[in-house]
ROSE-4610 file (N, C-alpha, C; in Angstrom, 1 decimal, always signed):
// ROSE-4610
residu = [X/X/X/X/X/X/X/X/X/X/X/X/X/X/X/X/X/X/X/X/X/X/X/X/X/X/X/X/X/X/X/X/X/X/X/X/X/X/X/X/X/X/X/X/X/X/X/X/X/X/X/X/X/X/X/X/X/X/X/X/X/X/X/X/X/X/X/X/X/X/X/X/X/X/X/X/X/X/X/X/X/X/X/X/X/X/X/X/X/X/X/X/X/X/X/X/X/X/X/X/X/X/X/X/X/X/X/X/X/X/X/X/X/X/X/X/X/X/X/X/X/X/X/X/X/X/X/X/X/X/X/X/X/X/X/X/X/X/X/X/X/X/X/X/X/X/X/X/X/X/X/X/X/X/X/X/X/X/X/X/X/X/X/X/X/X/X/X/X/X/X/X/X/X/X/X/X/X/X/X/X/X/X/X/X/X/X/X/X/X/X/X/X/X/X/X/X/X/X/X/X/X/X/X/X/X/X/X/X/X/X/X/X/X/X/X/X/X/X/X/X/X/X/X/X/X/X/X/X/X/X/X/X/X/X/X/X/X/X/X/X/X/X/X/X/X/X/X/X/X/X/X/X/X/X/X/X/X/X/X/X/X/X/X/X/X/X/X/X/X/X/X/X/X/X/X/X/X/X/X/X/X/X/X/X/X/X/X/X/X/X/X/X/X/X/X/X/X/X/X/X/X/X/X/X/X/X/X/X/X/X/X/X/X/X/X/X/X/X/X/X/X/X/X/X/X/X/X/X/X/X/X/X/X/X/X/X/X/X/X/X/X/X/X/X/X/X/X/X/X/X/X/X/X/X/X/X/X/X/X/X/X/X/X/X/X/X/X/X/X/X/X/X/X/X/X/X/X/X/X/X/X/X/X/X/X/X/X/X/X/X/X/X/X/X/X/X/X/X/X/X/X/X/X/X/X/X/X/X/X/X/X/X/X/X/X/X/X/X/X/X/X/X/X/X/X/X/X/X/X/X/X/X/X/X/X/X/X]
num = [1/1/1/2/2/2/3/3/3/4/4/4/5/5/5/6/6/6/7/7/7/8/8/8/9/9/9/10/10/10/11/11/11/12/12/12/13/13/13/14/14/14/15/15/15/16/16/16/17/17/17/18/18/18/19/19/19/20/20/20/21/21/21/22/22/22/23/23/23/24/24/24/25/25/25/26/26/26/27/27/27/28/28/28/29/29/29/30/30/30/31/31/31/32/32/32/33/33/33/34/34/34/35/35/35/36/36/36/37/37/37/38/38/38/39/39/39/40/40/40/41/41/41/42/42/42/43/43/43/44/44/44/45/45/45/46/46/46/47/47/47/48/48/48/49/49/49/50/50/50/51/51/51/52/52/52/53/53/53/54/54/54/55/55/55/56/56/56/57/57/57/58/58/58/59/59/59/60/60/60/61/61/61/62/62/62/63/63/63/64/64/64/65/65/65/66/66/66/67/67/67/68/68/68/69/69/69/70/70/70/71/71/71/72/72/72/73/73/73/74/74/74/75/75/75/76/76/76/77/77/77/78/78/78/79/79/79/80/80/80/81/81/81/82/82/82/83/83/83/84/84/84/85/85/85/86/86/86/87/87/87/88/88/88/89/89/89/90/90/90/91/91/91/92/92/92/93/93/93/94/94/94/95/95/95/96/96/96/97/97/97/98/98/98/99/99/99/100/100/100/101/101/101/102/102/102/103/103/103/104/104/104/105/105/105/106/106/106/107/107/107/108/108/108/109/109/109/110/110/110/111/111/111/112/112/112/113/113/113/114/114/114/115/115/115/116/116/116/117/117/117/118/118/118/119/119/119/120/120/120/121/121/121/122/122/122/123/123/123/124/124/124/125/125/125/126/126/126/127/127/127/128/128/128/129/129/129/130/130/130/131/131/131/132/132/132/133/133/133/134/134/134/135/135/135/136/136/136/137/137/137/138/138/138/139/139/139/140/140/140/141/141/141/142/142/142/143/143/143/144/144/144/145/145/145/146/146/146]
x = [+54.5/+53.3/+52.1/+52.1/+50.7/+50.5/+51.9/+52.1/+51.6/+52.2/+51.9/+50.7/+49.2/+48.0/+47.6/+48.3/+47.0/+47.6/+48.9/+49.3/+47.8/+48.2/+47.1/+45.9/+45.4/+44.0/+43.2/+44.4/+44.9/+44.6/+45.3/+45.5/+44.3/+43.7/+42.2/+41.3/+41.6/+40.1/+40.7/+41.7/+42.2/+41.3/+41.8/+41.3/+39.5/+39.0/+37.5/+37.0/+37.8/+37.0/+37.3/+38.6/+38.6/+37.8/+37.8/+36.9/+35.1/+34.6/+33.3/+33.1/+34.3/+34.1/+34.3/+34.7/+35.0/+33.8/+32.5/+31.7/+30.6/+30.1/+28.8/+28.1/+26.8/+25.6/+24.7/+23.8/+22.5/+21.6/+22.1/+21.7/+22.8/+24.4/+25.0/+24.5/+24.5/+24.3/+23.2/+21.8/+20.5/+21.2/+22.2/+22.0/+23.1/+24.1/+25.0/+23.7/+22.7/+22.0/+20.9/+20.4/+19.7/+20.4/+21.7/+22.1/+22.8/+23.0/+23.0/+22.0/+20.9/+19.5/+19.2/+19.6/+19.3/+20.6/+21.5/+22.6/+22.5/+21.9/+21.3/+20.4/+19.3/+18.3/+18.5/+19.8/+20.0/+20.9/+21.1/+21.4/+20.5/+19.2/+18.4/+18.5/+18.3/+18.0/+19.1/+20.3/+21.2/+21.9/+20.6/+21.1/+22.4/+22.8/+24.2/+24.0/+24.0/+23.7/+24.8/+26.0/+27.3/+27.1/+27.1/+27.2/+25.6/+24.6/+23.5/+24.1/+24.6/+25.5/+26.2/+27.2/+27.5/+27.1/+25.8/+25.0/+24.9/+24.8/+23.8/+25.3/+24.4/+25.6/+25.6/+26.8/+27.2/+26.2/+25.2/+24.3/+22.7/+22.6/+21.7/+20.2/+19.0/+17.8/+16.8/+16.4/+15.4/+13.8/+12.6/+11.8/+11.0/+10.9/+10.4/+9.1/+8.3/+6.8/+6.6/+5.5/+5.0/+5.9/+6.9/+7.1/+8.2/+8.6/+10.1/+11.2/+12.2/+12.8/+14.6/+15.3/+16.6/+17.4/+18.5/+19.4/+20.9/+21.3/+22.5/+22.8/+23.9/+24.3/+24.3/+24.9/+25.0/+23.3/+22.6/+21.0/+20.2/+20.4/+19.8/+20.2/+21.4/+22.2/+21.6/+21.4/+20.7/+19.3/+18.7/+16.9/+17.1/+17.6/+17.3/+18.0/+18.8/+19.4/+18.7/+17.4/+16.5/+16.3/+15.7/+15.4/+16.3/+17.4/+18.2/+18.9/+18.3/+17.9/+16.8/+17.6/+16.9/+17.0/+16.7/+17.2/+16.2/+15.4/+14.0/+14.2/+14.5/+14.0/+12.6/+12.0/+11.0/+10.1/+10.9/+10.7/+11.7/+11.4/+12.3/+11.5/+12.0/+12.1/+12.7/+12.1/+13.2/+12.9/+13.7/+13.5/+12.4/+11.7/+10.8/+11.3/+11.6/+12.0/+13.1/+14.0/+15.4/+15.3/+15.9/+16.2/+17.4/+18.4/+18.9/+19.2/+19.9/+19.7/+20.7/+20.7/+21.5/+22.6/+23.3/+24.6/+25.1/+24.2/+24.7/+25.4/+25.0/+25.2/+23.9/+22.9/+21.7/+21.1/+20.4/+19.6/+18.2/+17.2/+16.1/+15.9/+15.0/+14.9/+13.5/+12.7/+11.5/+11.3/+10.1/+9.1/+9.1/+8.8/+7.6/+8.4/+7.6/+7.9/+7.0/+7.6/+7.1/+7.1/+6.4/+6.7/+6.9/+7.1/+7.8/+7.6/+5.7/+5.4/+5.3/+5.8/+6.0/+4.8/+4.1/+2.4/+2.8/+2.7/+3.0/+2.0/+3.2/+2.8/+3.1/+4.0/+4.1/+5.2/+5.9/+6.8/+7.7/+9.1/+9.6/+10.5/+10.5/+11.2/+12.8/+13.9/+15.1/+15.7/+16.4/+17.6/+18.7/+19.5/+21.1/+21.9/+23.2/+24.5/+25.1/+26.0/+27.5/+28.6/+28.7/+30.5/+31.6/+31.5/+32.9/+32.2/+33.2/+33.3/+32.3/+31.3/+30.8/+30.0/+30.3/+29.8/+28.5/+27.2/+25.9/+26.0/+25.4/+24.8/+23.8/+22.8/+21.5/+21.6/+21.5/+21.3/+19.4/+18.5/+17.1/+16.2/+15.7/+14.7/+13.2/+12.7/+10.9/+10.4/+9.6/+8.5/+7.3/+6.1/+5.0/+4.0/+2.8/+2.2/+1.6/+1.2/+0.2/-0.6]
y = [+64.8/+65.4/+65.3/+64.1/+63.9/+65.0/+65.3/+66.2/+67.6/+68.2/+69.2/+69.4/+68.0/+68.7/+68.8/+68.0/+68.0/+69.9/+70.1/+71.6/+72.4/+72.3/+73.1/+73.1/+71.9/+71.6/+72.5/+71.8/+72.4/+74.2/+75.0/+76.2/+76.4/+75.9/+76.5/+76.6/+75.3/+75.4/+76.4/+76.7/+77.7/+79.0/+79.5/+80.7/+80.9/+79.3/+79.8/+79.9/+79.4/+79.6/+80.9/+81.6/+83.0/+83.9/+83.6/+84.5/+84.7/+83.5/+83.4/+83.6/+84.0/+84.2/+85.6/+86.3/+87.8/+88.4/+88.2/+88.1/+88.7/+89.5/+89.9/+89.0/+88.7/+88.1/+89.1/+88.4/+89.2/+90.6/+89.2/+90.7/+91.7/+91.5/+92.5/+93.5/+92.9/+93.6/+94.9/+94.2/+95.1/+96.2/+95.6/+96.5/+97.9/+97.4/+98.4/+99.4/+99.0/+99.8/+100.4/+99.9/+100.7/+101.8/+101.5/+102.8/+103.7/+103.6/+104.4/+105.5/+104.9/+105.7/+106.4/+106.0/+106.7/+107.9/+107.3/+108.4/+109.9/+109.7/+110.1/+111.2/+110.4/+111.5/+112.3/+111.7/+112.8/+114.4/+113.8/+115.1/+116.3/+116.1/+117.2/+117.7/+116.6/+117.5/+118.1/+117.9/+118.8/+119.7/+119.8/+120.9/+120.9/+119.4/+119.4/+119.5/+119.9/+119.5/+118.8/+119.0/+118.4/+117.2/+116.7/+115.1/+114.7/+115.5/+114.9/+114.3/+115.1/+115.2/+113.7/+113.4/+112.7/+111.3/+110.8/+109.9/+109.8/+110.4/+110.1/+109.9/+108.3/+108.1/+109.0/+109.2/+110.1/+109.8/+108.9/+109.3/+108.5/+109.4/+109.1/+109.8/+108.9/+109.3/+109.7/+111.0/+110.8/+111.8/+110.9/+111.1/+111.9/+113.6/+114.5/+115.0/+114.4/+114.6/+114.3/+113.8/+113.5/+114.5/+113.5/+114.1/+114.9/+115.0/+115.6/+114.9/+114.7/+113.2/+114.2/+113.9/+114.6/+113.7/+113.6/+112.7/+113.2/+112.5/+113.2/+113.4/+113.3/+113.8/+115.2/+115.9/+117.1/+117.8/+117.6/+117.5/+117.7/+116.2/+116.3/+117.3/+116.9/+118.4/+119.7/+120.4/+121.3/+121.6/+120.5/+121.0/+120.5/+119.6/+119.6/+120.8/+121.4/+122.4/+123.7/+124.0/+124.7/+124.1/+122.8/+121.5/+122.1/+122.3/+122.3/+124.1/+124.8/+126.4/+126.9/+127.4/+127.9/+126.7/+127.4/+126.6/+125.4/+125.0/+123.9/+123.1/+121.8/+120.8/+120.8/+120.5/+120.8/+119.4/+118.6/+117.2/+116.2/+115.1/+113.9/+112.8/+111.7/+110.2/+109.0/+107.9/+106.5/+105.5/+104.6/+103.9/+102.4/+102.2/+100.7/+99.5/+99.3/+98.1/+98.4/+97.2/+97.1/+95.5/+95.8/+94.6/+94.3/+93.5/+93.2/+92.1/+92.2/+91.0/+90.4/+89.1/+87.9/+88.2/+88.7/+89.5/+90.0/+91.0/+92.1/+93.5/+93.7/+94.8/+95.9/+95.3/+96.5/+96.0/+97.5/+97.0/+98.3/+97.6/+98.6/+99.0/+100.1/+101.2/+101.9/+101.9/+102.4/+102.5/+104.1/+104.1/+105.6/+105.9/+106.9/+108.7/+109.7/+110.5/+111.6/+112.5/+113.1/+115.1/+115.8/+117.0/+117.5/+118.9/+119.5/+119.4/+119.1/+118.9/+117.5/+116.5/+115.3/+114.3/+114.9/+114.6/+113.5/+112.2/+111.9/+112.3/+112.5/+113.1/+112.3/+111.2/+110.4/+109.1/+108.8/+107.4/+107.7/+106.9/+107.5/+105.9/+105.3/+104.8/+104.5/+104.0/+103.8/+103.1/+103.0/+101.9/+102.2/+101.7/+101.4/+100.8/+101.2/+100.3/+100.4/+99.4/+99.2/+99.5/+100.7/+100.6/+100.6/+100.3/+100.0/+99.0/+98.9/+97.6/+98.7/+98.6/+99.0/+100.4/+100.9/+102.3/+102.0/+102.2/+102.0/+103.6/+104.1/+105.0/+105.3/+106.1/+105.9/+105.9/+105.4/+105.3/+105.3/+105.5/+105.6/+106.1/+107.0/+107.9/+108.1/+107.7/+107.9/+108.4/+109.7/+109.6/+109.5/+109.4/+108.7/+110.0/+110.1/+110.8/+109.3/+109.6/+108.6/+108.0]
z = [+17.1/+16.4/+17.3/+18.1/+19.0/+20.2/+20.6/+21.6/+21.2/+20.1/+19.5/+19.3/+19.3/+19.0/+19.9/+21.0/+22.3/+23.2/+22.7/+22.9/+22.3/+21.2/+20.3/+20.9/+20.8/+21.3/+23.0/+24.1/+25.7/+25.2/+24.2/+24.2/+24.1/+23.1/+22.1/+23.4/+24.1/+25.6/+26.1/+26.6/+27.2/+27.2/+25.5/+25.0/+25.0/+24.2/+24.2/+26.0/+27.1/+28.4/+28.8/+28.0/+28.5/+28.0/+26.8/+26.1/+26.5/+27.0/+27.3/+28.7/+29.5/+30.8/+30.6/+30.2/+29.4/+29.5/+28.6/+28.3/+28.9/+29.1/+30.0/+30.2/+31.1/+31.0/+30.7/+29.9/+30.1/+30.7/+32.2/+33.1/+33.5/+33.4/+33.4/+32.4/+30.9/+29.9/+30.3/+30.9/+31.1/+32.2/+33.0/+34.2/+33.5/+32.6/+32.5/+31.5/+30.7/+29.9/+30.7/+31.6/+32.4/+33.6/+33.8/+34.4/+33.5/+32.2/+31.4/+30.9/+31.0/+30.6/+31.9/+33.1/+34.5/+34.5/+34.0/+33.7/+32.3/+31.5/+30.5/+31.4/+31.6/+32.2/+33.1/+33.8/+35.2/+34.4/+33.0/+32.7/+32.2/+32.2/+32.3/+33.3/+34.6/+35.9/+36.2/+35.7/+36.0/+35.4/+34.6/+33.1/+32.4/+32.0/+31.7/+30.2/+29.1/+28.0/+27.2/+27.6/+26.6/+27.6/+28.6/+28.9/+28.0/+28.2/+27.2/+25.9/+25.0/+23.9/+23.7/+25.2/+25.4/+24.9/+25.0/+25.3/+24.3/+22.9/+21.4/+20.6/+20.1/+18.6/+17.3/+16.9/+15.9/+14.8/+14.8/+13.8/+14.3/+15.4/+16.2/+15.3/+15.7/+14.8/+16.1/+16.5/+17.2/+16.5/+16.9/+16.2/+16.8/+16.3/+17.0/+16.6/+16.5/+16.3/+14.8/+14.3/+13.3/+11.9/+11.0/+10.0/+10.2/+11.5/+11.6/+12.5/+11.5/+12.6/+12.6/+13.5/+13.9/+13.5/+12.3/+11.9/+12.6/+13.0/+13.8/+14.8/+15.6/+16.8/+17.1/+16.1/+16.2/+15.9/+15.2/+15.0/+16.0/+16.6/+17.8/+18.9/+19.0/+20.6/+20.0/+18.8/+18.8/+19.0/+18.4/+19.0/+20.2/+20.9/+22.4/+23.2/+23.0/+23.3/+24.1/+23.7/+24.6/+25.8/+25.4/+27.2/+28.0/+27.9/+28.8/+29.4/+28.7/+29.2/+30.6/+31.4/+32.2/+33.4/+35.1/+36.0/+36.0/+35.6/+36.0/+34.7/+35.1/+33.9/+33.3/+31.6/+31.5/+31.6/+31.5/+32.1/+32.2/+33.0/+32.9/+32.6/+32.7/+32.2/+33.3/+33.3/+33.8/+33.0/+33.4/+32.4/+33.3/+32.8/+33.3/+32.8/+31.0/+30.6/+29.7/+30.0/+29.6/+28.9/+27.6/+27.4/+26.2/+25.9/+25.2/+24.0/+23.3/+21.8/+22.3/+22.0/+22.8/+22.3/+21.1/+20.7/+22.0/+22.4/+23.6/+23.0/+21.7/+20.6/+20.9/+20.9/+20.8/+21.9/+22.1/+23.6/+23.4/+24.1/+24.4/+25.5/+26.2/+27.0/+26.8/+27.3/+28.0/+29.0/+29.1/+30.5/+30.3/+31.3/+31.4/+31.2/+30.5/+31.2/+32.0/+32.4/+33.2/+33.1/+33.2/+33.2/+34.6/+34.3/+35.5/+37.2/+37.0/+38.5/+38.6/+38.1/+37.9/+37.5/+36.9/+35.9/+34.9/+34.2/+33.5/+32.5/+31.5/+29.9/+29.0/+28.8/+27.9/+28.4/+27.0/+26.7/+26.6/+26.5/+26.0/+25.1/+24.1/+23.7/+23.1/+23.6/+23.0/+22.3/+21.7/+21.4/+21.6/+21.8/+22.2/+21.7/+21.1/+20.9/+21.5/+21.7/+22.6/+21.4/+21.5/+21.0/+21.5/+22.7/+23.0/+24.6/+25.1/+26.1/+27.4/+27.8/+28.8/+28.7/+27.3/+26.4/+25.6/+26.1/+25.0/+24.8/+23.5/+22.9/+22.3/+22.3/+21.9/+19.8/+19.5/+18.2/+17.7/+18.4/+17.9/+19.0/+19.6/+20.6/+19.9/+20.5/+20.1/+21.6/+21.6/+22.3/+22.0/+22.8/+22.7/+23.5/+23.3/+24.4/+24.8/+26.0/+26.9/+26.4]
């Protein structure tokens, strides 16, 4: 019987050191969300709009000027859907600050953007989930003017 717990016991360290070595850090966390948001924006400049698409959770909220907010993935890919018409982006974005909730479930995303001749015009605020292992998705977009 004695043998059998210290079995048990031996396994359990086993499993919780795998499990927590598994685990991102922090700063992995920020870095995988900040090149996601740099991956995100490079799809304006490259006029992709289905990888844009890509990037927004199935019930993504982004808040497009006072009193009209875009519920949805499919929502959003359509009003942004002109942005992405014609050869010239009409602006972009990067991100300045990244941060995540000690979970490692949600994460935030800001900085600046920019219009065409690269003038800053405003903010741009995010949030992020992770649904799947190394996959954030924007689940909340706010811009800001300056």
């Amino acid at each position: 019987m004695r043998l059998l717990s210290i079995g048990v016991l031996c396994i359990s360290m086993v499993m919780l050191t795998l499990a927590s070595a598994a685990r991102p850090t922090n700063a992995e966390l920020k870095k995988q969300v900040t090149e996601h948001e740099r991956a995100f924006a490079a799809t304006m400049k490259a006029r992709d709009h289905a990888a844009f698409t890509g990037f927004l959770a199935e019930e993504a909220i982004f808040f497009s000027g006072p009193g009209n907010v875009l519920r949805g993935r499919d929502a959003v890919a359509r009003a942004w859907r002109p942005y992405y018409e014609g050869p010239q982006a009409p602006f972009s974005w990067a991100p300045e600050e990244v941060e995540v909730v000690d979970s490692g479930t949600l994460a935030y995303s800001g900085g600046p953007v920019y219009d065409a001749s690269g003038k800053k015009v405003g903010r741009f605020n995010s949030i992020w989930r992770l649904e799947a292992p190394g996959r954030w998705r924007i689940v909340f977009d706010r811009g800001e003017q300056p």
